[in-house]
Predicted model as a PDB file, atoms N, CA, C, CB and O in Angstrom, pLDDT in the B-factor column:
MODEL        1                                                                  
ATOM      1  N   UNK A   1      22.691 -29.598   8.016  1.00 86.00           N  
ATOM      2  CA  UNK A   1      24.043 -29.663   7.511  1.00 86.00           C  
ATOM      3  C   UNK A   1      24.953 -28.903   8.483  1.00 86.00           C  
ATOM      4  CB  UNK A   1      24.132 -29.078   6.065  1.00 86.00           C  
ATOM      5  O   UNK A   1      24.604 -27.847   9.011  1.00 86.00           O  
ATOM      6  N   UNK A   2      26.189 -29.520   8.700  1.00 93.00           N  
ATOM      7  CA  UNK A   2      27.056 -28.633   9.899  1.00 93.00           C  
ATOM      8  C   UNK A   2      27.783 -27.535   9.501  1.00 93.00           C  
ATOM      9  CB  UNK A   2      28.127 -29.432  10.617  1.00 93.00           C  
ATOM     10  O   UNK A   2      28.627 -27.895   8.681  1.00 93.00           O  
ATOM     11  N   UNK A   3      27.819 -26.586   9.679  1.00 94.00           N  
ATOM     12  CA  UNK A   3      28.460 -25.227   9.594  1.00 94.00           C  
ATOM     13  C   UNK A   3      29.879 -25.190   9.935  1.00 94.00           C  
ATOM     14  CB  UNK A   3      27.784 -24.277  10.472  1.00 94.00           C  
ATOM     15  O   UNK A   3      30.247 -26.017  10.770  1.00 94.00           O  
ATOM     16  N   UNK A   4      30.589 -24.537   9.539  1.00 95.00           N  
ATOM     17  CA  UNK A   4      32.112 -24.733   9.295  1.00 95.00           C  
ATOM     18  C   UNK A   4      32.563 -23.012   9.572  1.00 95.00           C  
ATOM     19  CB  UNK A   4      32.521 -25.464   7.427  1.00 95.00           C  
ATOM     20  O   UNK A   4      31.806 -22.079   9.303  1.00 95.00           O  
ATOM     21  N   UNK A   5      33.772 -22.875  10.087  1.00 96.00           N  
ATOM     22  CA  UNK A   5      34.038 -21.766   9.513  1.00 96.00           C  
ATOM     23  C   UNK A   5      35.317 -21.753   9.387  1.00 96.00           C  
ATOM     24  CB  UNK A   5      33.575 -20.733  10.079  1.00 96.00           C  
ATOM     25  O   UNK A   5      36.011 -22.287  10.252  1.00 96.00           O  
ATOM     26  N   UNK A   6      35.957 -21.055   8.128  1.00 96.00           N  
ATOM     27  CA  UNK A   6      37.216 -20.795   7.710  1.00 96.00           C  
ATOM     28  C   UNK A   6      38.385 -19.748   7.335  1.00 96.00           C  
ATOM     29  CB  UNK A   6      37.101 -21.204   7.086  1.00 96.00           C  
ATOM     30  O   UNK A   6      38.308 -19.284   6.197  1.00 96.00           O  
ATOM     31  N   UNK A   7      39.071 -19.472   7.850  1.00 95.00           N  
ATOM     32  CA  UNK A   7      39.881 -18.723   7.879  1.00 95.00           C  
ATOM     33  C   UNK A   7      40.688 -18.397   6.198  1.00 95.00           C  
ATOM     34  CB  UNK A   7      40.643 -19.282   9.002  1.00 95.00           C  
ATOM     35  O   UNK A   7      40.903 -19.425   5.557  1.00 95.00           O  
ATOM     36  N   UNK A   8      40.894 -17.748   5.869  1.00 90.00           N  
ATOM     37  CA  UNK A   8      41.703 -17.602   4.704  1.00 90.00           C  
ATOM     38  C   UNK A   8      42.369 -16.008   4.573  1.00 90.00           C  
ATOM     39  CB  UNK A   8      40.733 -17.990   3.418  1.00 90.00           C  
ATOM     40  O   UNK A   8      41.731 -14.963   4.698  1.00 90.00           O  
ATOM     41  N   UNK A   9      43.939 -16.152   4.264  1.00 88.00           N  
ATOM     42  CA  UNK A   9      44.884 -15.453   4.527  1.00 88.00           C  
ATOM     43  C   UNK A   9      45.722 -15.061   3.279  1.00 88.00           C  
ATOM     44  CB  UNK A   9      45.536 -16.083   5.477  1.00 88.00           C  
ATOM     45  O   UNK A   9      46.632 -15.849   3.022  1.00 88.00           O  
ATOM     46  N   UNK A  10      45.590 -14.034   2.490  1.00 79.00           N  
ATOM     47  CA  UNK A  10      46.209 -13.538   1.350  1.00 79.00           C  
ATOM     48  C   UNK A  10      46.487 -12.180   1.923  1.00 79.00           C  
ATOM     49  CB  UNK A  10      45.342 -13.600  -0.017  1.00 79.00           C  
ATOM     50  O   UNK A  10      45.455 -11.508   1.904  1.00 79.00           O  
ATOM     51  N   UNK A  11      47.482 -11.554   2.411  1.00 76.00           N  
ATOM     52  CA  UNK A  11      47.811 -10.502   2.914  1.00 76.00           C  
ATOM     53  C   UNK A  11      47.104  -9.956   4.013  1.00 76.00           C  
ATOM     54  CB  UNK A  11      47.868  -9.782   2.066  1.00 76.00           C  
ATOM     55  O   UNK A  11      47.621  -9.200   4.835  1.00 76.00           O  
ATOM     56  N   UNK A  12      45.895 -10.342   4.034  1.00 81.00           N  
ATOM     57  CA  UNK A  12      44.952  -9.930   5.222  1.00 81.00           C  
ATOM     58  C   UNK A  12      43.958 -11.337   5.262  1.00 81.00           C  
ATOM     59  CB  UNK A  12      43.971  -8.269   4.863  1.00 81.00           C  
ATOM     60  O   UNK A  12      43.455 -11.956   4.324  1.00 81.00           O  
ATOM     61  N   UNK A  13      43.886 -11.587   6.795  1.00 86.00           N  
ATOM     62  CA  UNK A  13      42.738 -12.811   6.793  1.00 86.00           C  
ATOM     63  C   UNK A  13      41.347 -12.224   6.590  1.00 86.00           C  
ATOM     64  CB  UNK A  13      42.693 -13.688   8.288  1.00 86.00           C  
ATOM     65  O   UNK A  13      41.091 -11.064   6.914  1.00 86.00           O  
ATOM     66  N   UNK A  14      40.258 -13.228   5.927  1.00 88.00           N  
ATOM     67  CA  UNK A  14      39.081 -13.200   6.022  1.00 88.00           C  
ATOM     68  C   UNK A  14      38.264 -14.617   6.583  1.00 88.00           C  
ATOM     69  CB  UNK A  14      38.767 -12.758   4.788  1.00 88.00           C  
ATOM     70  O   UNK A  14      38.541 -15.813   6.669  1.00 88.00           O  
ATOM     71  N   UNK A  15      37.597 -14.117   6.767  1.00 93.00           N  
ATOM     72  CA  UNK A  15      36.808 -15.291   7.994  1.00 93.00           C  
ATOM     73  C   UNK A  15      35.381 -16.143   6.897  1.00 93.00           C  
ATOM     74  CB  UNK A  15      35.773 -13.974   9.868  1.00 93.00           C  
ATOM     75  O   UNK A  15      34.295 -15.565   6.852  1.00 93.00           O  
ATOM     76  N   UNK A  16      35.508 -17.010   6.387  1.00 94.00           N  
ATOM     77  CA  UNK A  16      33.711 -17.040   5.976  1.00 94.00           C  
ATOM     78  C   UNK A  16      33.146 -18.132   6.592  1.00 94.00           C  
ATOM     79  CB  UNK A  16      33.268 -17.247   4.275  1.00 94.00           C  
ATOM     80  O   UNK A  16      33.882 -18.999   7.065  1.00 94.00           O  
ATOM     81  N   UNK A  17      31.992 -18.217   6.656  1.00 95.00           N  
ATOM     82  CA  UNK A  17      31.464 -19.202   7.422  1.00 95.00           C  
ATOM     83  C   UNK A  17      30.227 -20.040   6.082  1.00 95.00           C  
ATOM     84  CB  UNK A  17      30.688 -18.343   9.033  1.00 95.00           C  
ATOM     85  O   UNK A  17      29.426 -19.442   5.363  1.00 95.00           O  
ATOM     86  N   UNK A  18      30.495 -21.574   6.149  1.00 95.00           N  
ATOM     87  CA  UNK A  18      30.413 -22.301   5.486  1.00 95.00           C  
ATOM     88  C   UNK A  18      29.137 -23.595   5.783  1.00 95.00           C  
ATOM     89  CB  UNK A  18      31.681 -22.522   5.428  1.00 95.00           C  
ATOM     90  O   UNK A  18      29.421 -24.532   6.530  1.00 95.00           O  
ATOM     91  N   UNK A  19      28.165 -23.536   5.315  1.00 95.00           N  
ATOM     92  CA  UNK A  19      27.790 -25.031   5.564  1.00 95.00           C  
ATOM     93  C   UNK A  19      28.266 -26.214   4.673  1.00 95.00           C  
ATOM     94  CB  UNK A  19      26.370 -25.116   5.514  1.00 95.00           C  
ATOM     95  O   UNK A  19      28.302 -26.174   3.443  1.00 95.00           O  
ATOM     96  N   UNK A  20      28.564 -27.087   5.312  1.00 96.00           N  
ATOM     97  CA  UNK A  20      29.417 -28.767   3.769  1.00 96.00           C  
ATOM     98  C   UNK A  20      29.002 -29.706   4.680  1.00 96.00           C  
ATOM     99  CB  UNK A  20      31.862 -29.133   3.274  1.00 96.00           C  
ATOM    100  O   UNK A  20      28.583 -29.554   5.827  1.00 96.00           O  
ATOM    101  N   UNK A  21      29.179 -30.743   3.990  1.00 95.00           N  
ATOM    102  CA  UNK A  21      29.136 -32.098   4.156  1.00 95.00           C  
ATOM    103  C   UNK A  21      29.984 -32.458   5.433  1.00 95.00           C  
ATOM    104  CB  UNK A  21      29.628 -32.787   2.881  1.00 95.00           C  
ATOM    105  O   UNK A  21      29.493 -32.962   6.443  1.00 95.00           O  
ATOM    106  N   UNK A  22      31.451 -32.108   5.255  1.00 95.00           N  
ATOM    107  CA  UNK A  22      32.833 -32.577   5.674  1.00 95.00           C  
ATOM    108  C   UNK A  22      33.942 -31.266   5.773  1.00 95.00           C  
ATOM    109  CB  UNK A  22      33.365 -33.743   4.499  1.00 95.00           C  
ATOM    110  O   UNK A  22      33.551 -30.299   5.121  1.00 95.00           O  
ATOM    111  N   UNK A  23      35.096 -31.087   6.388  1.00 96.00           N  
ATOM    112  CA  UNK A  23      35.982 -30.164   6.806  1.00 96.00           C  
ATOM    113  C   UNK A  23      36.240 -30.023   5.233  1.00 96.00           C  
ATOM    114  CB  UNK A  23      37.226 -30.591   7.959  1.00 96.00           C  
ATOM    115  O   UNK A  23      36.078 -29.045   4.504  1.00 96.00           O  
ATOM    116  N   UNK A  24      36.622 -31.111   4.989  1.00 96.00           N  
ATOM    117  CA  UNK A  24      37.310 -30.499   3.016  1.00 96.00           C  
ATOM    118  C   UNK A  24      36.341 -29.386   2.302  1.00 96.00           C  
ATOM    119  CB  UNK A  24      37.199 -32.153   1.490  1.00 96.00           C  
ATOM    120  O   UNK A  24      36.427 -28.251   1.833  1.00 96.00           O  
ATOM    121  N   UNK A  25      35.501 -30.273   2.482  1.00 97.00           N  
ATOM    122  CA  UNK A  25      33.881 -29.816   1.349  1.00 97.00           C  
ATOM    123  C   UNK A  25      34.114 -28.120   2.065  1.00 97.00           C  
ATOM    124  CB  UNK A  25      31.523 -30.997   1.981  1.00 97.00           C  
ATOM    125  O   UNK A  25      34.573 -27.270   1.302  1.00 97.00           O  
ATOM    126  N   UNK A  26      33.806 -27.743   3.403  1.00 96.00           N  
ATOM    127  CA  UNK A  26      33.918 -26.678   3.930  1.00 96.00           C  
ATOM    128  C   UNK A  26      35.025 -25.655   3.608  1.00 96.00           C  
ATOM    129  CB  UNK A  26      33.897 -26.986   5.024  1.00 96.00           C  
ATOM    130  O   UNK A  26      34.869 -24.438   3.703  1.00 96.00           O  
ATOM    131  N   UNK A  27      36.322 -26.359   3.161  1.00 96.00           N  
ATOM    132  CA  UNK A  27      37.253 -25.575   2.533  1.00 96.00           C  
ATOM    133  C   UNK A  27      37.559 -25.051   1.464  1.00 96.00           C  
ATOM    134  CB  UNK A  27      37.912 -25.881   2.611  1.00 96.00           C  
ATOM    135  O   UNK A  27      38.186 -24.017   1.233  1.00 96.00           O  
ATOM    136  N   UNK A  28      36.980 -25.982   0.635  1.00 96.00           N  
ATOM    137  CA  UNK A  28      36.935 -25.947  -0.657  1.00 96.00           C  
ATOM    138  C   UNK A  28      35.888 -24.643  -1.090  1.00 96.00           C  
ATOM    139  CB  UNK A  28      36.502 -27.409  -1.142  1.00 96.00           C  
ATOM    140  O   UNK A  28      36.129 -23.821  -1.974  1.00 96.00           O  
ATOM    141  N   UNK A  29      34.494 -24.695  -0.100  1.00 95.00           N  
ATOM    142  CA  UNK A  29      33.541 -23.881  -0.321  1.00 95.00           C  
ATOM    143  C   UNK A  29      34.126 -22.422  -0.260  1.00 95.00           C  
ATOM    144  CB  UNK A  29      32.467 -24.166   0.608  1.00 95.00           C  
ATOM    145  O   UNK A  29      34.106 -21.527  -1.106  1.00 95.00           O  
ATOM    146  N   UNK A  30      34.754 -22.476   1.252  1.00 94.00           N  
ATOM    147  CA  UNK A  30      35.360 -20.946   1.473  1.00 94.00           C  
ATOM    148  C   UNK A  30      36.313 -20.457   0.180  1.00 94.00           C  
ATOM    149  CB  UNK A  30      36.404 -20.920   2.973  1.00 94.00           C  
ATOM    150  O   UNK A  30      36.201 -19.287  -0.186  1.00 94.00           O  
ATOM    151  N   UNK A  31      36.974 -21.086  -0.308  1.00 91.00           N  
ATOM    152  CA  UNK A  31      38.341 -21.301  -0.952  1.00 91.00           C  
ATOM    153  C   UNK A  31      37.483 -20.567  -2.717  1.00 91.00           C  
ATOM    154  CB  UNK A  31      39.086 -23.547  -0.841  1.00 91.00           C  
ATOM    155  O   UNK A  31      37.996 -19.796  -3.528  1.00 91.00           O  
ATOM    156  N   UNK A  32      36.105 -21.208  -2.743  1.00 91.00           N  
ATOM    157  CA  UNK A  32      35.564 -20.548  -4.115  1.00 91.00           C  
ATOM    158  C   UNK A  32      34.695 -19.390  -3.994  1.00 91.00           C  
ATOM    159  CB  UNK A  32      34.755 -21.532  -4.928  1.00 91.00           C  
ATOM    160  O   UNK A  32      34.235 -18.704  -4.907  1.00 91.00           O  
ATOM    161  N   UNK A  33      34.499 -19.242  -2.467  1.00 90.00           N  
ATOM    162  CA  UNK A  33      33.671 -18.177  -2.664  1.00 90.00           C  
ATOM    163  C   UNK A  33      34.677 -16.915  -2.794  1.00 90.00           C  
ATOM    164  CB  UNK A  33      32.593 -18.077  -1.472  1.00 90.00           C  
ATOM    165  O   UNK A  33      34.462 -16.059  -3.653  1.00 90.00           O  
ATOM    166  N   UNK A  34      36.038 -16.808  -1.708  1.00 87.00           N  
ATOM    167  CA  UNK A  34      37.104 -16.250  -1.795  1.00 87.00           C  
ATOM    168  C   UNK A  34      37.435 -15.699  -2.970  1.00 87.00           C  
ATOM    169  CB  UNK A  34      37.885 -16.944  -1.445  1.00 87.00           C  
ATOM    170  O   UNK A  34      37.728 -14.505  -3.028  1.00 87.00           O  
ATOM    171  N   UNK A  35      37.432 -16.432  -3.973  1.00 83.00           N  
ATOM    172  CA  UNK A  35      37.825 -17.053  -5.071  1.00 83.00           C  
ATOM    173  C   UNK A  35      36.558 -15.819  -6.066  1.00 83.00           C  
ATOM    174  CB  UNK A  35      37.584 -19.112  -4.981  1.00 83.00           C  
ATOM    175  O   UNK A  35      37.071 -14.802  -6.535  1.00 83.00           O  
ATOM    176  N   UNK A  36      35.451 -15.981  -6.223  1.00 84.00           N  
ATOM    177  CA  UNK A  36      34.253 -15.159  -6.758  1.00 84.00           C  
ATOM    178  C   UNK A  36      34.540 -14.077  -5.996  1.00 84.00           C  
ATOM    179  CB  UNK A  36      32.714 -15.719  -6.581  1.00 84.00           C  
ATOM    180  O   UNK A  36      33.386 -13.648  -5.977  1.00 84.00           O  
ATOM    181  N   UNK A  37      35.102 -13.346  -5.399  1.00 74.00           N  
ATOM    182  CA  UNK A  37      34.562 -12.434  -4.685  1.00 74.00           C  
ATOM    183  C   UNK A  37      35.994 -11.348  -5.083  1.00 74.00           C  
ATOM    184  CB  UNK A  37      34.145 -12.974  -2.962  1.00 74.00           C  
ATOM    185  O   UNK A  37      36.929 -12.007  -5.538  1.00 74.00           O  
ATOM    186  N   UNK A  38      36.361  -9.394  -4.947  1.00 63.00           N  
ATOM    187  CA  UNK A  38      36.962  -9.103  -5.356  1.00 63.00           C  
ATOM    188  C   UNK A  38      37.875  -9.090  -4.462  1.00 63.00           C  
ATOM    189  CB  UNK A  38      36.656  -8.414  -5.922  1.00 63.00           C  
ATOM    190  O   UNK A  38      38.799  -8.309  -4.690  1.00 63.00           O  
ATOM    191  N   UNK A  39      37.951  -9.925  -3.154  1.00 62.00           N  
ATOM    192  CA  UNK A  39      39.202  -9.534  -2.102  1.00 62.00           C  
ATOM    193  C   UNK A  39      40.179 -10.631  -3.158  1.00 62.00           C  
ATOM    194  CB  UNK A  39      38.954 -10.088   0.089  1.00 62.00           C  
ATOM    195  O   UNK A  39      41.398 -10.494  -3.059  1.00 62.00           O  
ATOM    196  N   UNK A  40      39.624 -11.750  -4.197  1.00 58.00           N  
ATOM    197  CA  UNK A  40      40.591 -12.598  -4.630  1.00 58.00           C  
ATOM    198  C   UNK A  40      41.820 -11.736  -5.508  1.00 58.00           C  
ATOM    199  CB  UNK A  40      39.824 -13.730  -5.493  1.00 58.00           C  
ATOM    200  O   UNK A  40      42.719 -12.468  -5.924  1.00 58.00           O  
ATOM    201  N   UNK A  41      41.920 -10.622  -5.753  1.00 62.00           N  
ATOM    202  CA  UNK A  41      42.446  -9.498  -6.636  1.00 62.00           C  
ATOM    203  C   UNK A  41      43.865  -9.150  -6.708  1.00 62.00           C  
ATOM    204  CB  UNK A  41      41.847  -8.340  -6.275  1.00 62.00           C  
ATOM    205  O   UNK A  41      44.504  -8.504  -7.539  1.00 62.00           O  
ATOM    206  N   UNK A  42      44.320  -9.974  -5.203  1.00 55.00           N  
ATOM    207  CA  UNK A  42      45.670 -10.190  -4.786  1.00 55.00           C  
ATOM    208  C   UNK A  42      46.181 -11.097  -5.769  1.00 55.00           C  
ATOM    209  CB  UNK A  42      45.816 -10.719  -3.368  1.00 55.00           C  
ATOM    210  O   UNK A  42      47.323 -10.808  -6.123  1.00 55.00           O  
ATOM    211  N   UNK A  43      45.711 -12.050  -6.287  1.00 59.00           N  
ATOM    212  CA  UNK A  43      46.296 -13.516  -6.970  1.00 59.00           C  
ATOM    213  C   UNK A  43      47.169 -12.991  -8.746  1.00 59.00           C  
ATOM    214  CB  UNK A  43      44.430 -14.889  -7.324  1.00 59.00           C  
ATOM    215  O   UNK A  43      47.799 -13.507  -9.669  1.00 59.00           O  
ATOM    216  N   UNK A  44      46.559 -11.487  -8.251  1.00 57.00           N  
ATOM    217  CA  UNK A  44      47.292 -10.962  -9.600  1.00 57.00           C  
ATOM    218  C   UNK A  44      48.785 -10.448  -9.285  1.00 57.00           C  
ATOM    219  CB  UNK A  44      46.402  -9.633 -10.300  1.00 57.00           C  
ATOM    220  O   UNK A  44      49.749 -10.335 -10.042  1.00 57.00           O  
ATOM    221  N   UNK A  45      48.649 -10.175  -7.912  1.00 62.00           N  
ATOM    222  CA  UNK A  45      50.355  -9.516  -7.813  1.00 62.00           C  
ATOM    223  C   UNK A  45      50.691 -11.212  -7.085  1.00 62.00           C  
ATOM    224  CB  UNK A  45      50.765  -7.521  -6.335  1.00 62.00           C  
ATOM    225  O   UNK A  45      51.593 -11.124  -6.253  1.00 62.00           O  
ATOM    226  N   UNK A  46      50.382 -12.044  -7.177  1.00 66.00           N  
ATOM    227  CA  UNK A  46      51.204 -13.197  -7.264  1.00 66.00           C  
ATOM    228  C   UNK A  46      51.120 -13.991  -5.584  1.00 66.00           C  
ATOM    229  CB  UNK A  46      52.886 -12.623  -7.785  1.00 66.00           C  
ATOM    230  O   UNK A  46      51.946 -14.676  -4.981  1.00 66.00           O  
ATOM    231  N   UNK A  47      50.090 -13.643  -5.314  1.00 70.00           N  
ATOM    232  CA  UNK A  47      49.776 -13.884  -3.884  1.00 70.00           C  
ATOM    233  C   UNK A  47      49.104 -14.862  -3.614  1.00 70.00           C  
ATOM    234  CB  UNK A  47      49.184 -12.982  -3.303  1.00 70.00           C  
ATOM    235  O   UNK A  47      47.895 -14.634  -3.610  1.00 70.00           O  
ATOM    236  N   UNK A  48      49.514 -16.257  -3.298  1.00 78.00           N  
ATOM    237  CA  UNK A  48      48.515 -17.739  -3.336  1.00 78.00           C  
ATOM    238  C   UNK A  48      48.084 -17.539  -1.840  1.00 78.00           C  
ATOM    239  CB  UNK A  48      49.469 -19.568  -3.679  1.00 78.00           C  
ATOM    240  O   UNK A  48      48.678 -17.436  -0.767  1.00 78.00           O  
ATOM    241  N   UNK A  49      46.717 -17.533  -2.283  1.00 82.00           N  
ATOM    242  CA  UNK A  49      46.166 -17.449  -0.121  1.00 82.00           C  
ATOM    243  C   UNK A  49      46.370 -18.891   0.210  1.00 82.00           C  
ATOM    244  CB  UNK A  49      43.909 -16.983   0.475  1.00 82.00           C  
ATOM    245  O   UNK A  49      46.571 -19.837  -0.553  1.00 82.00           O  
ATOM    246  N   UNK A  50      46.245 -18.845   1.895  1.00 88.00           N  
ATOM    247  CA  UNK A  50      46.236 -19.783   2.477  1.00 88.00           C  
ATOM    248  C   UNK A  50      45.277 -20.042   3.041  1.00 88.00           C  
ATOM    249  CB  UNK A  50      46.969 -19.853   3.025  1.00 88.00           C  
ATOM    250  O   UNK A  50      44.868 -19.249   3.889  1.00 88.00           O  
ATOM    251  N   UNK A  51      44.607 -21.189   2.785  1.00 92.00           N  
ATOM    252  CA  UNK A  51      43.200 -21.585   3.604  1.00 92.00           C  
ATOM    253  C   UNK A  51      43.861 -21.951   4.697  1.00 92.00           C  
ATOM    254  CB  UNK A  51      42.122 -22.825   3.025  1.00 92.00           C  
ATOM    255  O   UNK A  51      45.030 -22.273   4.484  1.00 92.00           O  
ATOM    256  N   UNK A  52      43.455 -22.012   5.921  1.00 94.00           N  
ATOM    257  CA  UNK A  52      43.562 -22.864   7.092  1.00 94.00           C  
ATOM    258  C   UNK A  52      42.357 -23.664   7.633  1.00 94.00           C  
ATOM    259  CB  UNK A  52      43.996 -22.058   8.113  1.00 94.00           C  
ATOM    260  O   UNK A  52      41.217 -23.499   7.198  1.00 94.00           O  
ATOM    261  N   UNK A  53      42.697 -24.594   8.669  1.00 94.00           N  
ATOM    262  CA  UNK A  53      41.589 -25.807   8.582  1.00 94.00           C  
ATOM    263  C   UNK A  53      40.279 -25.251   8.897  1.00 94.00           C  
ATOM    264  CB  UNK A  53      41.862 -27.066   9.646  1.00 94.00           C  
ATOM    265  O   UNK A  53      40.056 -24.304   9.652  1.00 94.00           O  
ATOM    266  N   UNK A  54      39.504 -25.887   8.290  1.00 95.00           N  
ATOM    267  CA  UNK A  54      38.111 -25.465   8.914  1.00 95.00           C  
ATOM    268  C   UNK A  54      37.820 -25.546  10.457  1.00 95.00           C  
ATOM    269  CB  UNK A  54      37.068 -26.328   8.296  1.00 95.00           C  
ATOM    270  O   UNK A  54      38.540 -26.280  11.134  1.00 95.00           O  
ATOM    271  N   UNK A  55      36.826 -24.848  11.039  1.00 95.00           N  
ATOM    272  CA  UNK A  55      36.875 -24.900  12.034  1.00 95.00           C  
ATOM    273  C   UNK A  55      34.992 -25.486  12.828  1.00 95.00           C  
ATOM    274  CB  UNK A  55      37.604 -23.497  12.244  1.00 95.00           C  
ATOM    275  O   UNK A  55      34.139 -24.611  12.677  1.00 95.00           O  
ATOM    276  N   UNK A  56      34.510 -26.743  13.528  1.00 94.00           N  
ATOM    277  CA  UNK A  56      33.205 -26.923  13.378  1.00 94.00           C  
ATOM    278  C   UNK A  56      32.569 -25.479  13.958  1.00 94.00           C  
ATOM    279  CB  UNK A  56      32.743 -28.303  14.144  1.00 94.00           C  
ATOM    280  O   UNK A  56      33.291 -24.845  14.728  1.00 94.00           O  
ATOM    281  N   UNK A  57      31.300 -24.954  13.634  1.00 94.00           N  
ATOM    282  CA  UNK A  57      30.602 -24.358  14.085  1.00 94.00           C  
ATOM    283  C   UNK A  57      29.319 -25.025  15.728  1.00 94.00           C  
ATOM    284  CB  UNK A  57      30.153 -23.990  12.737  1.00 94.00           C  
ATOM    285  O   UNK A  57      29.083 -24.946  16.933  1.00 94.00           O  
ATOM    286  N   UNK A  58      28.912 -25.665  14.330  1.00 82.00           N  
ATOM    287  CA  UNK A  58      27.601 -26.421  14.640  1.00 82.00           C  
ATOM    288  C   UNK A  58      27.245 -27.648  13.823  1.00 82.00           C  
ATOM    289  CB  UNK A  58      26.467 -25.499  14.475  1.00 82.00           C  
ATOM    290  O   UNK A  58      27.603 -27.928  12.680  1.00 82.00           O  
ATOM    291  N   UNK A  59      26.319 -28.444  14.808  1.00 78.00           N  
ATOM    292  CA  UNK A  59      25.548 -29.548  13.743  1.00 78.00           C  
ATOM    293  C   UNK A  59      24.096 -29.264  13.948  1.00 78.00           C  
ATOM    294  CB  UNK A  59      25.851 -31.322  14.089  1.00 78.00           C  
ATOM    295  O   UNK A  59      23.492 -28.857  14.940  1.00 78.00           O  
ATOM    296  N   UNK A  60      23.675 -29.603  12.680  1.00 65.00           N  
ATOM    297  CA  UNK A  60      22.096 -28.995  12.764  1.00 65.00           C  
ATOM    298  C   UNK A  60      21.119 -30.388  12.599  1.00 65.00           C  
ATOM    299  CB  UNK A  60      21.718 -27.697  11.273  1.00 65.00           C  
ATOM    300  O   UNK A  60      19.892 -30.288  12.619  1.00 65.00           O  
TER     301      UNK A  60                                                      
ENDMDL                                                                          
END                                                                             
């Protein structure tokens, strides 16, 4: 499966790196793990992050 990695930006960027199907699938992934995790903590003072595009890693 090809590895992705994605940028995401809510006051400070974080980087995660993703395996998906497709660039979406890869965004979406970063976007929920973001999302589970406590850097998402911003979305309370009203802060919508910004994913930016995935980026390929690798194909395996």
């Amino acid at each position: 499966m090809p590895r992705f990695t994605v940028h995401i930006d809510n006051t400070e960027t974080f980087r995660f790196v993703v395996e998906a199907d497709d660039y979406e699938a890869a965004e979406a992934e970063a976007l929920a793990a973001f999302e589970s995790d406590a850097r998402s903590d911003a979305y309370i003072h009203g802060h919508e992050p910004t994913v930016y595009d995935a980026e390929l890693l690798e194909t395996v």
